[in-house]
N, C-alpha and C positions, 0 to 999 in steps of 0.2 A: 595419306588418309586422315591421319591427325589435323591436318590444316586444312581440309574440309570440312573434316567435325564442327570444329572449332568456328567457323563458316558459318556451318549450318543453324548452331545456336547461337550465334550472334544476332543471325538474321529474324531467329524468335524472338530473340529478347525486343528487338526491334520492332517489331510488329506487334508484341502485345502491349511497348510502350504507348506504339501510336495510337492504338482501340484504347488503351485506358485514357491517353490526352481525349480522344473525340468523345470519352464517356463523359468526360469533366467539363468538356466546352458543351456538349449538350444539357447536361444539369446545371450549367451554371446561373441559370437566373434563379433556379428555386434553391441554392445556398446562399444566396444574397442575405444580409441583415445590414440595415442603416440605422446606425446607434446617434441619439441628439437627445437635448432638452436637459443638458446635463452638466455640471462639470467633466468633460473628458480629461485627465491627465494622459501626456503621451508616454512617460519616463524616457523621455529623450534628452541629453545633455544633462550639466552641473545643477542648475535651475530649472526651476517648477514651469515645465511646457504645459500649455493646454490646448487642445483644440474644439472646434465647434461641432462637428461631427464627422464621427470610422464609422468606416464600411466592410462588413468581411465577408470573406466567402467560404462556409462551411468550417468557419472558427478561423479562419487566415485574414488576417486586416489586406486587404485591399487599397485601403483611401482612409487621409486623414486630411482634414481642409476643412472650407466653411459649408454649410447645410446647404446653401445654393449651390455649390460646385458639385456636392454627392447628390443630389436628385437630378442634375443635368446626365453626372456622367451613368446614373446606375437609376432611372428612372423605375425599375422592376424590382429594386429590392424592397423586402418586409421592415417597414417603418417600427421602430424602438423608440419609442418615447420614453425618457430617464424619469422626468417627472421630477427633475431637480436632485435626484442620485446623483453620487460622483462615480464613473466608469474608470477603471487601469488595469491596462495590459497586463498580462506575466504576471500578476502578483501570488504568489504561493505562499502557505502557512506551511513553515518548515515543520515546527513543533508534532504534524499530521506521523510524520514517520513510516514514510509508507513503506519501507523496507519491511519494518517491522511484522505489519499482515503477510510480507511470503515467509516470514520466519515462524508464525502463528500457525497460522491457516493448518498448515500440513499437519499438524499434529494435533494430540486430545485437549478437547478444549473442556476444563472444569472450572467455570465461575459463579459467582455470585447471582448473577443475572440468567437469562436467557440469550441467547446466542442465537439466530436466523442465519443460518447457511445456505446456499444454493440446494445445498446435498441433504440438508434437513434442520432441527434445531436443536441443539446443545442445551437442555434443560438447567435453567440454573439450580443454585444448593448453599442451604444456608444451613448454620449449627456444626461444631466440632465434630460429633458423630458420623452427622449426615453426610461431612466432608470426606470422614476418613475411610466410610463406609462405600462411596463412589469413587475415591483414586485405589482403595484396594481390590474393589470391582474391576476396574478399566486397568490396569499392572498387571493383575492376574490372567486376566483374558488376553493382554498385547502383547506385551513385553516379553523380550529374550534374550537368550543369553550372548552376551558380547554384541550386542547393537544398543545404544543408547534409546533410550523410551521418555518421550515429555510429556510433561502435562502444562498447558497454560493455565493460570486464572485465579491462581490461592492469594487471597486476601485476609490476613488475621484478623481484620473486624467481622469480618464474617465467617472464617474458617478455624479461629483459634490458633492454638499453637502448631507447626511444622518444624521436624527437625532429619538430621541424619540418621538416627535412632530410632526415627517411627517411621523413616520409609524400608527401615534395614530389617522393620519387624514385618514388612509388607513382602519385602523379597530381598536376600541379601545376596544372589545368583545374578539376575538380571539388573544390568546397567540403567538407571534412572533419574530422570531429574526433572522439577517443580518448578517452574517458570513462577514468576511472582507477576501479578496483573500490571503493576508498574514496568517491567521486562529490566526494573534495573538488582534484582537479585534471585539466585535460584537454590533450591537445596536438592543435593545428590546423595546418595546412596554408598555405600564404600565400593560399590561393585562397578559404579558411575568415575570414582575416583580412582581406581584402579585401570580399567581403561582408557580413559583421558590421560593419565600419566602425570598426575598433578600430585605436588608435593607441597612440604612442610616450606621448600627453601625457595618457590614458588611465591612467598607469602611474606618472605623477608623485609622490614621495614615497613610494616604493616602494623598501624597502631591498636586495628580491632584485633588483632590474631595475640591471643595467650601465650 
């Protein structure tokens, strides 16, 4: 019976490959795009490739060649005139940090600015007060006990001082911690530090540590 099953949904998988291939062969003139008029770089090889003009289909290069070979062979696709722009594949800005947004995202966002979410907007907040007056808001309404609680977005030019001591006057029960807008420092709670399990010897050979 097992080697029927097993059968059985292969024979799906197979069939819904092929309806999705005849959905791709049927849309495929209207993903066309014919990229020219341009520096193209291919990053192909040690040395600076260019070519005359790619073709993709639905962001997939298809064709790279000269401008007469792509209207021969792709006479349907939507013409891209560069306009003397330079075009290259794959190039990504590492510095974006995209990781960083799903480590964001899920949690309370308090900054400086305003904040546009799908889910609504994160009102920004400027002045010491105002700061301390909005993460003792949102602590007290969230956070619990033995679950870590964040907050993104505290910037000292705009939010004043933050420390261990003025989140511990906010809650010293519930585990907490201040993501700084840069995401390269946070400040915790001792109740944050106590369940992290993070110590003195943690910190050893550390020049900022007293």
């Amino acid at each position: 019976m097992k080697k029927i099953f097993y059968l059985v949904v292969f024979i799906f998988i197979l069939i819904g490959c092929t309806e999705s291939k005849k959905e791709n062969i049927k849309n495929y003139d209207k993903g066309l795009v014919s990229y020219f008029g341009g520096d193209i770089i291919t990053m192909e090889g040690k040395k600076l490739e260019t070519t005359e003009a790619v073709v993709t289909n639905f962001d997939e290069i298809v064709f790279v060649g000269s401008k007469k070979e792509a209207d021969k062979q792709f006479p349907k696709a939507k013409p891209h005139n560069l306009k003397g722009n330079t075009l290259m594949p794959g190039f990504v800005e590492p510095h974006v940090h995209p990781s960083l947004a799903a480590t964001m995202l899920p949690n309370e966002i308090i900054a400086p600015y305003d904040w546009v979410l799908p889910t609504g907007t994160k009102k920004g907040v400027s002045g010491h007060k105002e700061y301390i007056d909005k993460i003792t808001k949102s602590i007290t309404e969230n956070s619990k006990k033995g679950e870590m609680y964040f907050i993104w977005g505290y910037h000292q030019l705009w939010h004043g001082e933050l420390s261990k001591d003025i989140i511990n006057n906010i809650t010293k029960d519930n585990p907490v911690g201040i993501i700084h807008r840069s995401f390269h420092e946070i400040y915790v709670n001792d109740a944050a530090i106590e369940l992290l399990g993070v110590t003195e010897d943690d910190f050893k050979g550390n020049p900022q540590v007293e």
